[in-house]
C-alpha positions as CSV (number, residue, x, y, z in Angstrom):
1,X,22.1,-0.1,4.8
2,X,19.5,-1.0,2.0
3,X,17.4,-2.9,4.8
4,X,17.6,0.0,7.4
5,X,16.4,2.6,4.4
6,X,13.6,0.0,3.1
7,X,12.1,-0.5,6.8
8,X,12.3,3.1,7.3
9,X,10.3,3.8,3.9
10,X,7.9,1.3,4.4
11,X,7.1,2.4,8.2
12,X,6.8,6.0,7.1
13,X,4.0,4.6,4.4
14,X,2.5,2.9,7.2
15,X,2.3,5.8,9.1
16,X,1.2,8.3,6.3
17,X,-1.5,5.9,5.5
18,X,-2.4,5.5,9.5
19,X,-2.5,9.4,9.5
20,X,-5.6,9.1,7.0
21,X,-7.3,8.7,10.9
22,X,-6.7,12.6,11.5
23,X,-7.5,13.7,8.6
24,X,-10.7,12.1,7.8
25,X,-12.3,13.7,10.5
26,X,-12.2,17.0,9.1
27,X,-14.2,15.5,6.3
28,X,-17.0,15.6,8.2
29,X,-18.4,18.4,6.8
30,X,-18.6,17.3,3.4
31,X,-22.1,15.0,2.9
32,X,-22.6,12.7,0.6
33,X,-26.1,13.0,-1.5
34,X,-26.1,8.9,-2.0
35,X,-26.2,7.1,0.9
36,X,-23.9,4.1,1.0
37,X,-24.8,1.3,3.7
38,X,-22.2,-0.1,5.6
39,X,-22.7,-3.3,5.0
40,X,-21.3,-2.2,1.2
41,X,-18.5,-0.2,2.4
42,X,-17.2,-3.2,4.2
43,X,-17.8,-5.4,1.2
44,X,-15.8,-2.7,-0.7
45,X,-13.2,-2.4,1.7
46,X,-12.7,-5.9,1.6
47,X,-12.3,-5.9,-2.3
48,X,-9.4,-3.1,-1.9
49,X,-8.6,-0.8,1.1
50,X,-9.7,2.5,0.7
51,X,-12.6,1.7,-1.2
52,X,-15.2,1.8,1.1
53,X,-13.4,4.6,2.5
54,X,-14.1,6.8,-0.1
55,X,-18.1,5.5,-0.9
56,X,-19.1,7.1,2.7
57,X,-17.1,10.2,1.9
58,X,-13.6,9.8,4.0
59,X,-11.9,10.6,0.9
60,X,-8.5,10.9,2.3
61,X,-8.2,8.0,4.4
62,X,-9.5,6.1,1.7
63,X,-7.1,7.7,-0.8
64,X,-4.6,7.0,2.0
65,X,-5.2,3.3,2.0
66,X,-5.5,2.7,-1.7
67,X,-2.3,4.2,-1.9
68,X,-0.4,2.9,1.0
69,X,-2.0,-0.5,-0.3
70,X,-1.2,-0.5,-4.0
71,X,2.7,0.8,-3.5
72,X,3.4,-1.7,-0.8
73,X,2.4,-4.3,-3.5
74,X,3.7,-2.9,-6.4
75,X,7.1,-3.0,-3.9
76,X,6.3,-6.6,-3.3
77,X,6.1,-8.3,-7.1
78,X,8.9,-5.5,-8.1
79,X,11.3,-7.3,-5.3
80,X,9.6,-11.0,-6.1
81,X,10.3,-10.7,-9.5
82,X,14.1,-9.2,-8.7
83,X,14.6,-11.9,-6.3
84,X,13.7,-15.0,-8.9
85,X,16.0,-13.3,-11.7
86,X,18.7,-12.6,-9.3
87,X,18.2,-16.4,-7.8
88,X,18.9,-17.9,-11.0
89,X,21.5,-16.1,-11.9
90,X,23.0,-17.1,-8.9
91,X,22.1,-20.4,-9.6
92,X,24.3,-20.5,-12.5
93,X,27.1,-18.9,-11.1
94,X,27.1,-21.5,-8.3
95,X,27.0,-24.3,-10.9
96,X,30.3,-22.6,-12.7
97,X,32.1,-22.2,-9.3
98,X,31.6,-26.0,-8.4
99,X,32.8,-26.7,-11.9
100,X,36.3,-24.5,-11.7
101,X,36.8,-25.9,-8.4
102,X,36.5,-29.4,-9.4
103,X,38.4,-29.0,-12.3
104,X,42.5,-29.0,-11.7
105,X,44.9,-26.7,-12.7
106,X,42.8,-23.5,-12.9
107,X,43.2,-20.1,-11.5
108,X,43.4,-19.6,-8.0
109,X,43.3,-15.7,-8.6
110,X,39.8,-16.6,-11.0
111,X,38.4,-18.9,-8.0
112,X,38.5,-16.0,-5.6
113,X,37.1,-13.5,-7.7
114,X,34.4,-15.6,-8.8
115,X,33.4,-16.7,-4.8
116,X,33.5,-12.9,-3.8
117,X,31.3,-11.9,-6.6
118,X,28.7,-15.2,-5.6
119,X,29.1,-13.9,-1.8
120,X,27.4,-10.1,-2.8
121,X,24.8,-11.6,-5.2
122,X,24.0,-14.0,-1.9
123,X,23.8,-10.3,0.0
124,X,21.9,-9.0,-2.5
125,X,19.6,-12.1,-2.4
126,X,18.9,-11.2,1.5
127,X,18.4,-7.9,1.0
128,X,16.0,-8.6,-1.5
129,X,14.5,-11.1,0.3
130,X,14.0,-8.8,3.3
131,X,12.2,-6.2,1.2
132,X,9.9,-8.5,-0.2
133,X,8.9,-9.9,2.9
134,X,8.7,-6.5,4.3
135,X,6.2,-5.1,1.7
136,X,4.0,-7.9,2.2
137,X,3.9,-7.4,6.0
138,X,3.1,-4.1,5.3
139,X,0.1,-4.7,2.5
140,X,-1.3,-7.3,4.9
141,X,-0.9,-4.4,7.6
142,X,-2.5,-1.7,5.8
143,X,-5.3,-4.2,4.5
144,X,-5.9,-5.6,7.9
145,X,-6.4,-2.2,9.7
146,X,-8.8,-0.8,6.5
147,X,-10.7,-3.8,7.3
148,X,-11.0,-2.7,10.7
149,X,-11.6,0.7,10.1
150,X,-14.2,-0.1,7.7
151,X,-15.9,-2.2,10.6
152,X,-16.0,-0.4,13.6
153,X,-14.8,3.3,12.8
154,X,-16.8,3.9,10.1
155,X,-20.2,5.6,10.1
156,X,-23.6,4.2,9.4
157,X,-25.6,6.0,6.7
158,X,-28.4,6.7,9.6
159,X,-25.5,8.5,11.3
160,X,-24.5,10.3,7.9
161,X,-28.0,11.5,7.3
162,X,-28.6,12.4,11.0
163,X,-25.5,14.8,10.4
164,X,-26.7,16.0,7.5
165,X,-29.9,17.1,8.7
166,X,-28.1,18.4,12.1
167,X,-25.5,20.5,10.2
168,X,-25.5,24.4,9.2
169,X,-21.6,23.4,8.2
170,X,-20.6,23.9,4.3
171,X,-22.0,20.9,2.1
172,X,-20.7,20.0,-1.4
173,X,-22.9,18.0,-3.8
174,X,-22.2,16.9,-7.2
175,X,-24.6,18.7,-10.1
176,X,-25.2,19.3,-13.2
177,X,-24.5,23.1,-14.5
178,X,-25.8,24.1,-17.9
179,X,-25.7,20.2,-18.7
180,X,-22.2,20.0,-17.7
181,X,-20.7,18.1,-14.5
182,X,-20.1,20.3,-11.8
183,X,-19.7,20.4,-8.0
184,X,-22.0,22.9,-6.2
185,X,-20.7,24.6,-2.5
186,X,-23.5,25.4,-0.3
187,X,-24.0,27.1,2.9
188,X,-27.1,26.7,5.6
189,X,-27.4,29.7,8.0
């Protein structure tokens, strides 16, 4: 059950990050004063996902990917770590069960309950393992498709400027107001 709900999370973050695409295209409208080339926003992609998103103004698909990027790993070393604490301790109790079996006259009753309890922290050890393995697919997925995006999909500056200059559509732009940081909404008719 844990490994159905864990590949079902982790596909829906897939796909909420993937849906980034759709939205991003709305974004359109808003121009960015500061040209970034795209040379940099693949550099910056290929530091994080999302990055280089967000520097040529696709703010929620970057948002999307830094996101989708930094929960699928946090996932990962939250499960890696799980799995080496929960490996030793299995460790151990695998080293007391071969010692109660080898030694004569014990429990029968005590040799059971101790080999049921080593076969669910051996389940739990899959499970764990599974969501591990899992996360990173998915981290390598989303980092692999940002680096994709950021290659082919994204815009050139020349294109961002073109669009700028082409556009009577709303335009947002970072200022200062009374010496105080603002953003500034403005319409060409």
């Amino acid at each position: 059950m844990i490994k159905f709900v864990t590949i079902m999370g982790l596909s829906l973050l897939l796909m909420i990050t993937s849906s980034g695409v759709v939205f991003a295209q709305d974004e359109e409208v808003f121009i960015r004063g500061v040209g970034v080339s795209k040379r940099d926003a693949v550099v910056l992609s290929i530091l994080f996902p999302g990055l280089g998103q967000m520097t040529q103004g696709q703010k929620i698909k970057g948002i999307s990917f830094f996101i989708g990027e930094t929960a699928s790993l946090i996932l990962f070393f939250n499960a890696h770590e799980n799995y080496n604490t929960k490996q030793k301790i299995y460790e151990r109790d695998t080293e007391n069960f071969n010692k109660l079996a080898s030694t004569p006259g014990k429990s029968e009753a005590l040799s059971k309950e101790l080999f049921n309890d080593l076969k669910e922290q051996n389940d739990d050890l899959d499970n764990l393992h599974t969501l591990r393995n899992t996360a990173l697919i998915v981290a390598a997925s989303i980092y692999t498709y940002n680096i994709i995006d950021a290659i082919f999909f994204s815009s050139s500056t020349s294109e961002s400027r073109r669009a700028e200059s082409d556009s009577n559509k709303l335009l947002v732009e970072s200022a200062l107001i009374d010496r105080t940081p603002g953003i500034m909404l403005s319409k060409r008719f």
